[in-house]
N, C-alpha and C positions, 0 to 999 in steps of 0.2 A: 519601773525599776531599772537601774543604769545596767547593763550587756556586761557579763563576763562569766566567764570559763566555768563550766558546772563540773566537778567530778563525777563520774556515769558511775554505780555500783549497779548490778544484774546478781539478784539473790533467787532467781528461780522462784520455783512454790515453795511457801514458808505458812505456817498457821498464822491466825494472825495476832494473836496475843505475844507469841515470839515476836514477832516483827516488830510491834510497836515496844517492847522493851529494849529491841535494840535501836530504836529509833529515839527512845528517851536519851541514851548513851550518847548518838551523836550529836542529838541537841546540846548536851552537858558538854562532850568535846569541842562543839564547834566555838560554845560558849567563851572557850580557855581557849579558843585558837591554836588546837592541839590536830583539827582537821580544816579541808576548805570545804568551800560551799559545795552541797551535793545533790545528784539525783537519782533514788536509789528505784530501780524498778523491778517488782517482781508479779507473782498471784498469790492469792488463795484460796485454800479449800473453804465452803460454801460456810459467810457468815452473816447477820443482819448487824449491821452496827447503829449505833444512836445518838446522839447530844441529852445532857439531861435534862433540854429543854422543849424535847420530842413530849407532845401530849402521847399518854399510853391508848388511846384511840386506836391511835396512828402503828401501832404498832402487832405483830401476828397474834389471832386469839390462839392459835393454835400451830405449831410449827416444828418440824425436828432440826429444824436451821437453826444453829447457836443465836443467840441475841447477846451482846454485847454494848454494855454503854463507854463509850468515849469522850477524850476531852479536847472535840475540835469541833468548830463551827457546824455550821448545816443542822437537818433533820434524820431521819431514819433513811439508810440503804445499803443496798446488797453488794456484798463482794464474794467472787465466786469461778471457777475453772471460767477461763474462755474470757476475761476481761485482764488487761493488764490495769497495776497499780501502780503509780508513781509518789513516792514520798521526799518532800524538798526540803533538804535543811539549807537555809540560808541566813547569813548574816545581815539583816538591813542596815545594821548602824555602818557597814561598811561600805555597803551597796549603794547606800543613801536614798530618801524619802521617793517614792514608788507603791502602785497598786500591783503588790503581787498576785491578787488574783485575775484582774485583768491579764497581765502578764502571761500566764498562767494559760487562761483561756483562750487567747490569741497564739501564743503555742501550738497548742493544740490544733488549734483551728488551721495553721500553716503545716503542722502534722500531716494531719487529714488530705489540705489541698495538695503536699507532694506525692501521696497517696491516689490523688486523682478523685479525693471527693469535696462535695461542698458542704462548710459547715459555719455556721453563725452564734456571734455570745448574742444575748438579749438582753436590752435595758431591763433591769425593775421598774414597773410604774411605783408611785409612792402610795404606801399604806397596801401595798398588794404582795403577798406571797414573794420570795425570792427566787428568780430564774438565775440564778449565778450558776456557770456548767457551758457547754457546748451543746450545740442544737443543730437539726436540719435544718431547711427551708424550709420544712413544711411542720416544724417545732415540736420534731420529738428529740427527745435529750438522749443524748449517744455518749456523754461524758460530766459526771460528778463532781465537785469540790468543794472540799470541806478543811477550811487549815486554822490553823492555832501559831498566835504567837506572841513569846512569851521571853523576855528579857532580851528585846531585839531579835531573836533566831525564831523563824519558820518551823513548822512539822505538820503532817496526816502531809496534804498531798490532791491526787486524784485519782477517779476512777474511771478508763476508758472499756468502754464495753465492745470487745472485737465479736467475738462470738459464742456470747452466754447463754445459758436458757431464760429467757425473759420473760417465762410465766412466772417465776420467782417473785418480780416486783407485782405480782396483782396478789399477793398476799399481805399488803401492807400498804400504808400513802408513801412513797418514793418524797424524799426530799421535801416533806411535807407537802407535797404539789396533788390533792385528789386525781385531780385531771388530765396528770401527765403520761403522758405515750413514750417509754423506754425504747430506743432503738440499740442497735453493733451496728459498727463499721459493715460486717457480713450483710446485712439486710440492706443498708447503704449501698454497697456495691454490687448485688443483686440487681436490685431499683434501675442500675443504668448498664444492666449487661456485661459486667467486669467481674474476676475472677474476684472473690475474698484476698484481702493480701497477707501475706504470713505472720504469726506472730512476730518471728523473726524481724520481717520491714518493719512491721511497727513500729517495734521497739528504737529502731534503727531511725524512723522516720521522728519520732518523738524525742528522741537524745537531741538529732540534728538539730532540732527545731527550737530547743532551748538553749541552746548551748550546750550540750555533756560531752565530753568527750575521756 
């Protein structure tokens, strides 16, 4: 995707059924070139989301955590206190032809490295499960992405996990992946002796990192 100027919005904790209506809205503005491209980062309070092409397997038999189906890529997972979300409405047809989710991933991943950690995208082998996300070196997935797009503009986003309760994901297959090990950033920098970094840096290291400003 060609480099240019993200508008940063910072909406705090919002539900998330609010967020994604006003996430339809700037899709519909950006559409009419009434906004520019954006990156909108906030949290939410404790939800499971889904694609409707998540097998119900896959999903909680039993849960007081909302379940919610959506209409953006990926399988089933958790958003929740202690992860930031970022949601990107972008224009491609203006952008021009690019893999936003690569994009996207490698972000992140220069996120993390300004952060002082190490983190890696991983190929999909063919006919195998989707690792699309961010990952340690030792392949547990510290970061989600699930995006939708729909008359050239972007929407959903990702989910970086700073410091959630990650017993939450062994209620359910994460990203459709049975075998996957959820990490945060926190556990990450634990691992090498380094304080947790603030939500704050974060946030701050993740705008830099894509462009928002």
């Amino acid at each position: 995707m060609n480099e240019r100027e993200l508008e940063w919005v910072d909406l705090g904790e919002i539900p998330y059924l609010e967020a994604v209506a006003q996430m339809e809205t700037w899709v519909r503005e950006r559409r009419e070139g009434l906004i520019a491209d954006r990156l909108v980062l906030l949290t939410h309070p404790a939800v499971i989301t889904y694609g409707d092409r998540t097998p119900r397997h896959e999903l909680p038999a039993q849960t007081e955590i909302p379940l919610v189906e959506v209409d953006r890529g990926g399988q089933a997972t958790y958003h929740g206190p202690g992860q930031l979300i970022g949601y990107v409405v972008v224009d491609l047809r203006q952008r021009g032809p690019g893999d936003i989710v690569r994009w996207l991933e490698q972000g992140l991943i220069s996120a993390l490295g300004s952060l002082g950690l190490r983190a890696v995208r991983r190929e999909t082998p063919a006919k195998a499960q989707s690792l699309v996300g961010v990952w340690t070196l030792e392949h547990k997935k510290v970061a989600s992405i699930g995006m939708r797009i729909r008359g050239g503009v972007t929407s959903h986003g990702f989910a970086l996990n700073i410091a959630p309760d990650l017993s939450v994901f062994s209620v359910f297959t994460a990203c459709g992946l049975p075998d996957v090990a959820m990490t945060s950033i926190a556990e990450m920098a634990d691992a090498i002796g380094m304080p947790t970094p603030s939500e704050e840096a974060v946030r701050a290291a993740v705008a830099a990192a894509l462009g928002a400003a």
